[in-house]
mmJSON file of the N, C-alpha and C atoms, coordinates in Angstrom:
{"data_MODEL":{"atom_site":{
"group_PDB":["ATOM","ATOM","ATOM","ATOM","ATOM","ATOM","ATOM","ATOM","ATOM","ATOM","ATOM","ATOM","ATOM","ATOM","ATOM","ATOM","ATOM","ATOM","ATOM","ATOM","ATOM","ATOM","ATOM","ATOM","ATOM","ATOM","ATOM","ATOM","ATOM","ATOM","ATOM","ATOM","ATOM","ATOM","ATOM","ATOM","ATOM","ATOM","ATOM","ATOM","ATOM","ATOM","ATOM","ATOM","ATOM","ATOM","ATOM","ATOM","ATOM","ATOM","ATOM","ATOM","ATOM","ATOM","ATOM","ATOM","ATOM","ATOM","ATOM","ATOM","ATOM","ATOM","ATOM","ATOM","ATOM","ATOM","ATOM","ATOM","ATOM","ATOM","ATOM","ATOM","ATOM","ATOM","ATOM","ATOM","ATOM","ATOM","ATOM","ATOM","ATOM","ATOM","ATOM","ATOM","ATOM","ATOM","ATOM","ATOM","ATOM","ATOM","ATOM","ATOM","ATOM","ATOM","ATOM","ATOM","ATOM","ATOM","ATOM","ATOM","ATOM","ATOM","ATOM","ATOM","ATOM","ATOM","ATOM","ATOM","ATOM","ATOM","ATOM","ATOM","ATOM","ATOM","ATOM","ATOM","ATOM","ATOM","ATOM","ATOM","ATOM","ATOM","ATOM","ATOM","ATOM","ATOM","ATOM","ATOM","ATOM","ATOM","ATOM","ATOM","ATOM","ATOM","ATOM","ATOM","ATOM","ATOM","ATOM","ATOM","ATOM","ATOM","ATOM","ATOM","ATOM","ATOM","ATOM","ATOM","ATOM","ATOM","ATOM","ATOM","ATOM","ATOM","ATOM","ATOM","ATOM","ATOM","ATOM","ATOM","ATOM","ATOM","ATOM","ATOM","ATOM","ATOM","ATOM","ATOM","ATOM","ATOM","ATOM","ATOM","ATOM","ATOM","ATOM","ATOM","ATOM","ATOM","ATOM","ATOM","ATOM","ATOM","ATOM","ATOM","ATOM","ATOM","ATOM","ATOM","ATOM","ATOM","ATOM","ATOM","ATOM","ATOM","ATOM","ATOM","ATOM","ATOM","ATOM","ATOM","ATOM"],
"id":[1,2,3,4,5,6,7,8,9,10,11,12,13,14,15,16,17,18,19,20,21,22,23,24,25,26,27,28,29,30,31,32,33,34,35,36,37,38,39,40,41,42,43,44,45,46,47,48,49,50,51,52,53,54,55,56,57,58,59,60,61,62,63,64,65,66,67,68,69,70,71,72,73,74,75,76,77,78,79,80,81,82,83,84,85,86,87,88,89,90,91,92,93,94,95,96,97,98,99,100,101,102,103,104,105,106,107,108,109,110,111,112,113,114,115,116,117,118,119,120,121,122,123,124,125,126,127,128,129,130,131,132,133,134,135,136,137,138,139,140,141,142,143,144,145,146,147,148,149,150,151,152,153,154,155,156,157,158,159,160,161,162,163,164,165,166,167,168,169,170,171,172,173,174,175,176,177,178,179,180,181,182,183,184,185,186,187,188,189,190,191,192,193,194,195,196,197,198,199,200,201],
"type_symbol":["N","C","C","N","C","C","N","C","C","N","C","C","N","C","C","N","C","C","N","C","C","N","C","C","N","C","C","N","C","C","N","C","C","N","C","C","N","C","C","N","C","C","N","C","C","N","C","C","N","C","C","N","C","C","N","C","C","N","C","C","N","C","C","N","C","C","N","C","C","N","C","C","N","C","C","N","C","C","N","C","C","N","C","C","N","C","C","N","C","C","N","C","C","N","C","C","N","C","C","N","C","C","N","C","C","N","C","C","N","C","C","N","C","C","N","C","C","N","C","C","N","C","C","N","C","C","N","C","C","N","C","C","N","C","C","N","C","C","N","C","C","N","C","C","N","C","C","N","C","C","N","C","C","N","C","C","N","C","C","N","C","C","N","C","C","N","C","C","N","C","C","N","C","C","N","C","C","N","C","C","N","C","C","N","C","C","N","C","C","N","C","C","N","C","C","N","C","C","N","C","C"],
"label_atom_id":["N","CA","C","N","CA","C","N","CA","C","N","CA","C","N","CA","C","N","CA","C","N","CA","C","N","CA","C","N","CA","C","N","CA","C","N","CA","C","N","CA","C","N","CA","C","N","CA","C","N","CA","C","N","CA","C","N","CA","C","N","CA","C","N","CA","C","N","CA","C","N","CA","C","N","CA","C","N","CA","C","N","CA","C","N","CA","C","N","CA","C","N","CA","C","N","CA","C","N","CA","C","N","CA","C","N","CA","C","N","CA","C","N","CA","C","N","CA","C","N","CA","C","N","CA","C","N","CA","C","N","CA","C","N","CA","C","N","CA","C","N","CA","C","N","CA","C","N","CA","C","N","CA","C","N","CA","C","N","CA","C","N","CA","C","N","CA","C","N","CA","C","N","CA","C","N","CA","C","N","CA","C","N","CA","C","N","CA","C","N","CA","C","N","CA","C","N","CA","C","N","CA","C","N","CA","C","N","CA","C","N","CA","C","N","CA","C","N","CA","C","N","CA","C","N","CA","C","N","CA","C","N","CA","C"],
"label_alt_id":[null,null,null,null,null,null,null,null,null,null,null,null,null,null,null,null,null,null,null,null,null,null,null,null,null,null,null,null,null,null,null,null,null,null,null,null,null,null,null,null,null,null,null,null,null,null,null,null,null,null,null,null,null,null,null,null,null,null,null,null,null,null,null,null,null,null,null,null,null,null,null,null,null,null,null,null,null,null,null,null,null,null,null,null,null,null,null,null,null,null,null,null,null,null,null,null,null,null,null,null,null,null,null,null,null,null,null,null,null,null,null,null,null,null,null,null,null,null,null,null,null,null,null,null,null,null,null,null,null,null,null,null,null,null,null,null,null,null,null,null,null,null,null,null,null,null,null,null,null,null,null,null,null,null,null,null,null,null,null,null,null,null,null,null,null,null,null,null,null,null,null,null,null,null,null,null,null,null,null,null,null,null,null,null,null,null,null,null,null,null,null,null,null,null,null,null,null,null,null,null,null],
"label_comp_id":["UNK","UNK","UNK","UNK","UNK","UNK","UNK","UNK","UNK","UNK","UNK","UNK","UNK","UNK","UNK","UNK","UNK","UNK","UNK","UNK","UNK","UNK","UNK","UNK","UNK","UNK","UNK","UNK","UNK","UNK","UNK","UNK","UNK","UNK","UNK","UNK","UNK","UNK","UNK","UNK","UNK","UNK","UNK","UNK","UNK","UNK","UNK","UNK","UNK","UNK","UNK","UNK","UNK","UNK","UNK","UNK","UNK","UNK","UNK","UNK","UNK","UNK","UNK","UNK","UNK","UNK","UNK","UNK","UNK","UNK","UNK","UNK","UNK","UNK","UNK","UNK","UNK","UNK","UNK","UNK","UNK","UNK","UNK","UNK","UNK","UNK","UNK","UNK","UNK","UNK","UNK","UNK","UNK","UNK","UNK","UNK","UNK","UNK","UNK","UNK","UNK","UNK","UNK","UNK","UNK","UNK","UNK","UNK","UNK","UNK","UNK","UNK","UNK","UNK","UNK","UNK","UNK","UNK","UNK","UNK","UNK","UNK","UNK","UNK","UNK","UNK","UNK","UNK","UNK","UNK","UNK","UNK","UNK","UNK","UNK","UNK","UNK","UNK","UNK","UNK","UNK","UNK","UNK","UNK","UNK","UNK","UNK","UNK","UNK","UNK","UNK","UNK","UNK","UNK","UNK","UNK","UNK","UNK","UNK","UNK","UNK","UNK","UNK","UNK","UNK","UNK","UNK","UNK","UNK","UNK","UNK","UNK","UNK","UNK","UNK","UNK","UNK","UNK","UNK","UNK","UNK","UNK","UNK","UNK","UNK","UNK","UNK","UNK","UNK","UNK","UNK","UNK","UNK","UNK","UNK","UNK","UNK","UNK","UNK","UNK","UNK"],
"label_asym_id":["A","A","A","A","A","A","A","A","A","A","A","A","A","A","A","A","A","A","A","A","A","A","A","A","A","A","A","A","A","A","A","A","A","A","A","A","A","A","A","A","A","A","A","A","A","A","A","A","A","A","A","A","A","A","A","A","A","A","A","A","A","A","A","A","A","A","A","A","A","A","A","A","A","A","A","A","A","A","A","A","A","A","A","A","A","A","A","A","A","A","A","A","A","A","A","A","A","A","A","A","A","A","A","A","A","A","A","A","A","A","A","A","A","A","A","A","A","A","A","A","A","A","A","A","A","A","A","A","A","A","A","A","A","A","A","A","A","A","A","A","A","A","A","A","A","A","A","A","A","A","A","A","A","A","A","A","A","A","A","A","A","A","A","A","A","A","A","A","A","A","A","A","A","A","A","A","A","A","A","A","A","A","A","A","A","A","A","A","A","A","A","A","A","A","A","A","A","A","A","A","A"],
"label_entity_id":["1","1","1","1","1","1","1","1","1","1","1","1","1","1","1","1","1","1","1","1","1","1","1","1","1","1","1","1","1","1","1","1","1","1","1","1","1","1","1","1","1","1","1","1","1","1","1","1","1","1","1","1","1","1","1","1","1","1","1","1","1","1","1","1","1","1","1","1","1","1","1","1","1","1","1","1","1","1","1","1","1","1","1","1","1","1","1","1","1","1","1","1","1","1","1","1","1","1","1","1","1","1","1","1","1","1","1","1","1","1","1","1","1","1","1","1","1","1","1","1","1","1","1","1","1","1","1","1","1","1","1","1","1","1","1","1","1","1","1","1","1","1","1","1","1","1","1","1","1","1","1","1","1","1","1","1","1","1","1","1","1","1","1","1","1","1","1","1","1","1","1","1","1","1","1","1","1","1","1","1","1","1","1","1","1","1","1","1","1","1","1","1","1","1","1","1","1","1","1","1","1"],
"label_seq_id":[1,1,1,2,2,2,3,3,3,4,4,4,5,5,5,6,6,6,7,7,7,8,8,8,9,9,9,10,10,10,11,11,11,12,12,12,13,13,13,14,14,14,15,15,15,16,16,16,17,17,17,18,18,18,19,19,19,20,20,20,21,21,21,22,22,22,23,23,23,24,24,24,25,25,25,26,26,26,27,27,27,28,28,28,29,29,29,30,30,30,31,31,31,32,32,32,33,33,33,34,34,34,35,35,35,36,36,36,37,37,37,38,38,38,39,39,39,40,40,40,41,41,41,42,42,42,43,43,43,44,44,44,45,45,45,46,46,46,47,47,47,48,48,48,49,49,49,50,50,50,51,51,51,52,52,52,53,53,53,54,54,54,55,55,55,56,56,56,57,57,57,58,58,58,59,59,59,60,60,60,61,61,61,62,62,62,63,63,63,64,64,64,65,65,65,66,66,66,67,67,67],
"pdbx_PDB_ins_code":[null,null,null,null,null,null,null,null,null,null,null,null,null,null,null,null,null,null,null,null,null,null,null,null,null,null,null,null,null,null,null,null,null,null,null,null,null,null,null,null,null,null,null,null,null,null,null,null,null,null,null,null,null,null,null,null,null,null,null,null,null,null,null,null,null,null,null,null,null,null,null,null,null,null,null,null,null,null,null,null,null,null,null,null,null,null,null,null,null,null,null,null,null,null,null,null,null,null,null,null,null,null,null,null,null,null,null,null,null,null,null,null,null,null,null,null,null,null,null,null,null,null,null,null,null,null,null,null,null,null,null,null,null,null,null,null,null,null,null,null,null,null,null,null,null,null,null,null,null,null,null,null,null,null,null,null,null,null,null,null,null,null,null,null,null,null,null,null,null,null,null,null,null,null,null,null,null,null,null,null,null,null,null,null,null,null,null,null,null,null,null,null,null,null,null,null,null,null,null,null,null],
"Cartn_x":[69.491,69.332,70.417,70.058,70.963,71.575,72.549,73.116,73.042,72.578,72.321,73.866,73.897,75.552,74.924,75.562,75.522,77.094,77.092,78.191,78.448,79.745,80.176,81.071,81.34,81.993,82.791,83.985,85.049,85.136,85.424,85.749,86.863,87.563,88.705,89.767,89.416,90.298,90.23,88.926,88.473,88.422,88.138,88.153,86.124,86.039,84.58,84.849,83.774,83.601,82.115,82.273,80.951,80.557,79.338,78.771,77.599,78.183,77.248,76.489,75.532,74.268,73.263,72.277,71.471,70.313,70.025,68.597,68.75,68.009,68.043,68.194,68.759,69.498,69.973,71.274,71.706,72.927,73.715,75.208,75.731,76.989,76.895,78.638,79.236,81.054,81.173,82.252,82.476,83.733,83.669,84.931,85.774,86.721,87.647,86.956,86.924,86.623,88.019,88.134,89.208,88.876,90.092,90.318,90.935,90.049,90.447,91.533,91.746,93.343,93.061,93.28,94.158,95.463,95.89,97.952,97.785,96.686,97.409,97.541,97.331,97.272,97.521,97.812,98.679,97.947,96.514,95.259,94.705,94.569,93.198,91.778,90.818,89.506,88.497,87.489,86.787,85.552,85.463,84.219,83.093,84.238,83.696,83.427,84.348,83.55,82.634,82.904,81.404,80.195,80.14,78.874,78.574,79.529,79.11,78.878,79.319,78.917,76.909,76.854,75.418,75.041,75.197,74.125,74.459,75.17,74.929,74.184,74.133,73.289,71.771,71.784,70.228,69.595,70.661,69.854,69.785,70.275,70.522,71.457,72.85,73.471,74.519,75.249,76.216,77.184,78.547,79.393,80.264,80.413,81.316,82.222,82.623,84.0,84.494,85.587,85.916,86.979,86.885,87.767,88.192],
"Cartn_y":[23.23,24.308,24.179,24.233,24.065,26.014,25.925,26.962,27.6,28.91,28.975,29.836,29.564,29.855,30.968,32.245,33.012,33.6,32.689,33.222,33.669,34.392,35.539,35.19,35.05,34.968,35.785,36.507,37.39,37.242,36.8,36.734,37.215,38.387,39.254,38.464,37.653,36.68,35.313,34.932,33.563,33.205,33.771,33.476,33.659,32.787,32.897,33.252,34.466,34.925,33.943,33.547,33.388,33.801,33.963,34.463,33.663,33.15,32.037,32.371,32.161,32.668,31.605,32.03,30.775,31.728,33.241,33.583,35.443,35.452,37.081,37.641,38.388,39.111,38.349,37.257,36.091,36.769,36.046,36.089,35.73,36.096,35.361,35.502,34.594,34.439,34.764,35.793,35.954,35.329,34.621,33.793,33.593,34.111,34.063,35.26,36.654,37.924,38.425,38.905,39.73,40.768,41.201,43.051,42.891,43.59,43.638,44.296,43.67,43.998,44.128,44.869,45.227,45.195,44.105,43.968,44.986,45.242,46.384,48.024,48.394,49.36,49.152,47.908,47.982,48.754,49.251,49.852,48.752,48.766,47.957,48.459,47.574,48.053,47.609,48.018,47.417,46.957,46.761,46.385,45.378,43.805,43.151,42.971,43.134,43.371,44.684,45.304,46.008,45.444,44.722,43.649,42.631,42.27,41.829,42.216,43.384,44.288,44.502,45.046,45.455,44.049,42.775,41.867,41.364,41.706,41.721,42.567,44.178,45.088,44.957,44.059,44.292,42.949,42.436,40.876,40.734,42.556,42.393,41.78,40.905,40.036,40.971,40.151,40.75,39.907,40.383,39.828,39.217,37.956,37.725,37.378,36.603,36.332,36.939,36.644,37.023,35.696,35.715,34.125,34.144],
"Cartn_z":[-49.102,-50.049,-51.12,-52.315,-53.716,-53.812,-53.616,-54.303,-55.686,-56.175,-57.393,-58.081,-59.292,-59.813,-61.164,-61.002,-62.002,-62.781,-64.343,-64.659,-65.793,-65.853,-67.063,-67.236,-69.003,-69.577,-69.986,-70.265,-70.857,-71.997,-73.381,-74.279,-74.658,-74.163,-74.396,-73.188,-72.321,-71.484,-71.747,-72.533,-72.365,-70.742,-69.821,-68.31,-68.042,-67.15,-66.296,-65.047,-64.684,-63.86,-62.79,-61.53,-61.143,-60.037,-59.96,-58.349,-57.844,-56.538,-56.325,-54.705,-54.563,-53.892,-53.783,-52.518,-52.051,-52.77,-53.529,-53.6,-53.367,-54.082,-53.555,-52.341,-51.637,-50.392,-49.733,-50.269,-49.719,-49.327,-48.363,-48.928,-49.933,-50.961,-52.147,-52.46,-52.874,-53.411,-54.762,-55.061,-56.383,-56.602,-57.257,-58.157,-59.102,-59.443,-60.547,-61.163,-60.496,-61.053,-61.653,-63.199,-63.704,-64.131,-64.322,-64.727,-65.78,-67.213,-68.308,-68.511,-69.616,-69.847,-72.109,-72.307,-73.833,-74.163,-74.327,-74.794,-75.803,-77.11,-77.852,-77.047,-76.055,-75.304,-74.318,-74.01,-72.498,-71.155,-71.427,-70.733,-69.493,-69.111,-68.512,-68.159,-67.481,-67.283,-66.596,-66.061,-65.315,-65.299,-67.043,-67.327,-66.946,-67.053,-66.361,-65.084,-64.411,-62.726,-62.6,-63.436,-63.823,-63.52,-64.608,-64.517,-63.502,-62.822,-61.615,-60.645,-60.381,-59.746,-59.834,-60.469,-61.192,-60.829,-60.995,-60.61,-59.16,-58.394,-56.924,-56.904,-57.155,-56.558,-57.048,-58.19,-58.913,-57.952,-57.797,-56.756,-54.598,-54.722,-53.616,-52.59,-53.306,-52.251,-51.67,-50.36,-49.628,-50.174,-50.997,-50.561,-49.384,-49.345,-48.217,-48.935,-49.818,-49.919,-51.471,-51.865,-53.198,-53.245,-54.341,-54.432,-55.771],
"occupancy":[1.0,1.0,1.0,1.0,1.0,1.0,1.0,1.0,1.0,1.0,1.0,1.0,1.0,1.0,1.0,1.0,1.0,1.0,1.0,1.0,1.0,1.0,1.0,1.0,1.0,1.0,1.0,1.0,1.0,1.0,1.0,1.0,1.0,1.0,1.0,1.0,1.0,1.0,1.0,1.0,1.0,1.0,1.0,1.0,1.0,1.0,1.0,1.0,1.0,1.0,1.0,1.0,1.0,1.0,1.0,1.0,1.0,1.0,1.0,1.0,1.0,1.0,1.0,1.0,1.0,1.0,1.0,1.0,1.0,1.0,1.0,1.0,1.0,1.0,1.0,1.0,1.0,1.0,1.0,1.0,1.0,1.0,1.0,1.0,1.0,1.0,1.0,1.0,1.0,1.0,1.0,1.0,1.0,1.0,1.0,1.0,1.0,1.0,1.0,1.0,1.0,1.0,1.0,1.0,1.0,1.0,1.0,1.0,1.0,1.0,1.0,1.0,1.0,1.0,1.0,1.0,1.0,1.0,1.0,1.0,1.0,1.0,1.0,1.0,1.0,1.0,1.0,1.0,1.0,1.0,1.0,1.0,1.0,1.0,1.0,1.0,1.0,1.0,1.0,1.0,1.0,1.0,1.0,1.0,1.0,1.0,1.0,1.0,1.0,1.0,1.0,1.0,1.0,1.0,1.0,1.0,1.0,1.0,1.0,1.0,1.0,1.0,1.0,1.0,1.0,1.0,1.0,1.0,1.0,1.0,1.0,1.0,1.0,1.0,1.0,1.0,1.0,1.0,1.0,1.0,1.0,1.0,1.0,1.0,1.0,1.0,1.0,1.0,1.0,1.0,1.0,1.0,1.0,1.0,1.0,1.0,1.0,1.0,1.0,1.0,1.0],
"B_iso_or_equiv":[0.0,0.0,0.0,0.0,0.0,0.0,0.0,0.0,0.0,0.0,0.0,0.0,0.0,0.0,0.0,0.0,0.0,0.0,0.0,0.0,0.0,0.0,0.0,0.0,0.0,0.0,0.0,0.0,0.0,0.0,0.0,0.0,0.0,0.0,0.0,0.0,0.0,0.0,0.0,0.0,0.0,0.0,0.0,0.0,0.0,0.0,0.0,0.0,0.0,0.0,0.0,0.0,0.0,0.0,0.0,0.0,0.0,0.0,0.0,0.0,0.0,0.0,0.0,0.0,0.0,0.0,0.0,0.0,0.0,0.0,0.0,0.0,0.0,0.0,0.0,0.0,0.0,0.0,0.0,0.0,0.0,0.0,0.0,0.0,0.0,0.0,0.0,0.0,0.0,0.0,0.0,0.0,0.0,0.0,0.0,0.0,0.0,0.0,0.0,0.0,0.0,0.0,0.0,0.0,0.0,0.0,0.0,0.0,0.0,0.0,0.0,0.0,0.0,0.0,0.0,0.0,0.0,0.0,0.0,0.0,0.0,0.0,0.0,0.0,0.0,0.0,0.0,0.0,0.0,0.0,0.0,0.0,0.0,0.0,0.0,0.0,0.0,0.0,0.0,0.0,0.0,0.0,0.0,0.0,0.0,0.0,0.0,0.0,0.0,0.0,0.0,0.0,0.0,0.0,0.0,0.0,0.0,0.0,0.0,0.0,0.0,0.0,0.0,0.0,0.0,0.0,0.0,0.0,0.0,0.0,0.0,0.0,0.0,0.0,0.0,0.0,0.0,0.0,0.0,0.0,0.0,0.0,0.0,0.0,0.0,0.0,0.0,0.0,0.0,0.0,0.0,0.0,0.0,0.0,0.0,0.0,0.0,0.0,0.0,0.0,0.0],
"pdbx_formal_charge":[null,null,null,null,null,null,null,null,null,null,null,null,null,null,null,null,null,null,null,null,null,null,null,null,null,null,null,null,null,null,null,null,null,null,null,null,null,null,null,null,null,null,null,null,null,null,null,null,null,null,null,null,null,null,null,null,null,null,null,null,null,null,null,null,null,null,null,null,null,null,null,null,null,null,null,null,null,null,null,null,null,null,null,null,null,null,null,null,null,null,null,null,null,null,null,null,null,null,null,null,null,null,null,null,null,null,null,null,null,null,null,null,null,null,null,null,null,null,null,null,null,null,null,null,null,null,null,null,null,null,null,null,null,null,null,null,null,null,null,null,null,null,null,null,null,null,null,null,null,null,null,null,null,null,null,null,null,null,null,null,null,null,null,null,null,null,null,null,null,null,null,null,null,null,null,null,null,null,null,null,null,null,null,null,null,null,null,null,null,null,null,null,null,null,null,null,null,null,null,null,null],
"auth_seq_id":[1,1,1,2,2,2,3,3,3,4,4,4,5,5,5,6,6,6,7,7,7,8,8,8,9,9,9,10,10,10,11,11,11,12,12,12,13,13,13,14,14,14,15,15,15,16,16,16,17,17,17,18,18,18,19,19,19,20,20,20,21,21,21,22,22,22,23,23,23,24,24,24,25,25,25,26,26,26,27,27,27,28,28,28,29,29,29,30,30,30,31,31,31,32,32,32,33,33,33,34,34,34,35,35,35,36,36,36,37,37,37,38,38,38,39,39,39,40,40,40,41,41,41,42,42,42,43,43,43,44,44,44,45,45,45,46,46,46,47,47,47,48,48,48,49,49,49,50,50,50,51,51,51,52,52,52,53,53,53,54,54,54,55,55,55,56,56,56,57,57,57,58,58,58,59,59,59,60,60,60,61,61,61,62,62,62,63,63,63,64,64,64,65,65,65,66,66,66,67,67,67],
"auth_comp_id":["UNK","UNK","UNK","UNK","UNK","UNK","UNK","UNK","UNK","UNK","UNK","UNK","UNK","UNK","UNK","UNK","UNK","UNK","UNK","UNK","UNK","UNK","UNK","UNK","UNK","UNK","UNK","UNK","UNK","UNK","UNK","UNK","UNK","UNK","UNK","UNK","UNK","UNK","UNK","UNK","UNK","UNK","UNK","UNK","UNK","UNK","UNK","UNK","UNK","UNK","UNK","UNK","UNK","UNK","UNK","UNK","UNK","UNK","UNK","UNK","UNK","UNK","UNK","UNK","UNK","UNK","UNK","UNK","UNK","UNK","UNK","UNK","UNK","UNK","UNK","UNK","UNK","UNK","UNK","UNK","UNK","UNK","UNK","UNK","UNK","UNK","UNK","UNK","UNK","UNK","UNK","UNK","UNK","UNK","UNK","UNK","UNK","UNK","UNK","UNK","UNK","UNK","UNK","UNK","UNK","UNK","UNK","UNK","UNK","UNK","UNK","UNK","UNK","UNK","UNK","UNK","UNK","UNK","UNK","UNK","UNK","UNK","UNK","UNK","UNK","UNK","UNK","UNK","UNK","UNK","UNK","UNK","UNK","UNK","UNK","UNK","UNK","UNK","UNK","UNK","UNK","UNK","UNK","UNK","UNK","UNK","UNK","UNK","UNK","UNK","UNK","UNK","UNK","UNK","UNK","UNK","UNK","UNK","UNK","UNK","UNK","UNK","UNK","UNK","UNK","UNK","UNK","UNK","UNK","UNK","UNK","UNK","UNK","UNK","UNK","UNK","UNK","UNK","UNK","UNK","UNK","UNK","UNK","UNK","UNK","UNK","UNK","UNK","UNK","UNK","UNK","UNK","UNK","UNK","UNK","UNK","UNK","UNK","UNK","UNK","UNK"],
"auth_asym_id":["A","A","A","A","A","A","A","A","A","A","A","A","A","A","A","A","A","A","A","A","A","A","A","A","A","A","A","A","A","A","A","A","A","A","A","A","A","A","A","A","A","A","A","A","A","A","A","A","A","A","A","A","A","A","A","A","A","A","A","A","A","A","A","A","A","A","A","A","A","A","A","A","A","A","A","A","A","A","A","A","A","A","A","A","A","A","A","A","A","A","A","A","A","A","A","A","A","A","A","A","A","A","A","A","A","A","A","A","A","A","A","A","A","A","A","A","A","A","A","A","A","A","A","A","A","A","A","A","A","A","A","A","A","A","A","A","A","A","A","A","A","A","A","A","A","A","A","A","A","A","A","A","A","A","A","A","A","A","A","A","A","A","A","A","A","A","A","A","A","A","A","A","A","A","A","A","A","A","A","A","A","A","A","A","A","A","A","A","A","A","A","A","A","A","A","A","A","A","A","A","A"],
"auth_atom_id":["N","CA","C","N","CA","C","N","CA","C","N","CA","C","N","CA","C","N","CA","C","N","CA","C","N","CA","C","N","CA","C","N","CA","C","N","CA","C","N","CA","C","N","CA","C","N","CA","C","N","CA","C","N","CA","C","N","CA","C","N","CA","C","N","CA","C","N","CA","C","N","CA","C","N","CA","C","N","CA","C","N","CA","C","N","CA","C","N","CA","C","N","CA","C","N","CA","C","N","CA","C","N","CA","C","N","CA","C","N","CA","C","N","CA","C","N","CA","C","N","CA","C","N","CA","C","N","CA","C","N","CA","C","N","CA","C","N","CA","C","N","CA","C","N","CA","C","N","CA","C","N","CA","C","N","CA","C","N","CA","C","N","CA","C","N","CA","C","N","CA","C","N","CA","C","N","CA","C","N","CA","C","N","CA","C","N","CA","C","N","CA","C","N","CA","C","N","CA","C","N","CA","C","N","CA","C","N","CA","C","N","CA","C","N","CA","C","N","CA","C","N","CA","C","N","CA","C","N","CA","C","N","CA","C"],
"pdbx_PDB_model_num":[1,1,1,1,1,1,1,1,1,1,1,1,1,1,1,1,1,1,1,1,1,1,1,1,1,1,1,1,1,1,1,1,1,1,1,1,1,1,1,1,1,1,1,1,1,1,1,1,1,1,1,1,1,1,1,1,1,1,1,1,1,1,1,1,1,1,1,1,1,1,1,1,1,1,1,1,1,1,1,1,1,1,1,1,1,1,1,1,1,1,1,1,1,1,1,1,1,1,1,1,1,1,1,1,1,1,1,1,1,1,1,1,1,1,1,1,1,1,1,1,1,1,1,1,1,1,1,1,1,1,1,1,1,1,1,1,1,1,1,1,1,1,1,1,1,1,1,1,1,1,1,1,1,1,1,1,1,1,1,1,1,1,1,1,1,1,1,1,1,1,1,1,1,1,1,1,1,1,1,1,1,1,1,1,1,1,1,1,1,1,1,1,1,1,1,1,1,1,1,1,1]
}}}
């Protein structure tokens, strides 16, 4: 079985996020997930793991690992 790779880009990190999975209600690894950050506000945020979030739950997987 080929592993399928879904990934996100940041633009405000230049960092990729990926989540990799055998298929809908798989187990699946999220990889190099970050937490936004604004240097002019010194804020952070959780937008992007936002979105990964939302596509585990829209695809059904279980996380097992975080990496």
């Amino acid at each position: 079985m080929n592993p399928a790779v879904h990934s996100f880009f940041d633009p405000a990190t230049w960092t990729v996020s990926h989540v990799v999975f055998a298929g809908a209600g798989s187990p699946c690894a999220i990889i190099d997930s970050v937490l936004d950050y604004d240097p002019k506000s010194g804020r952070t945020g959780t937008a992007s793991a936002d979105r990964l979030v939302e596509f585990v739950q829209e695809n059904h997987l279980k996380v097992q690992w975080i990496l």
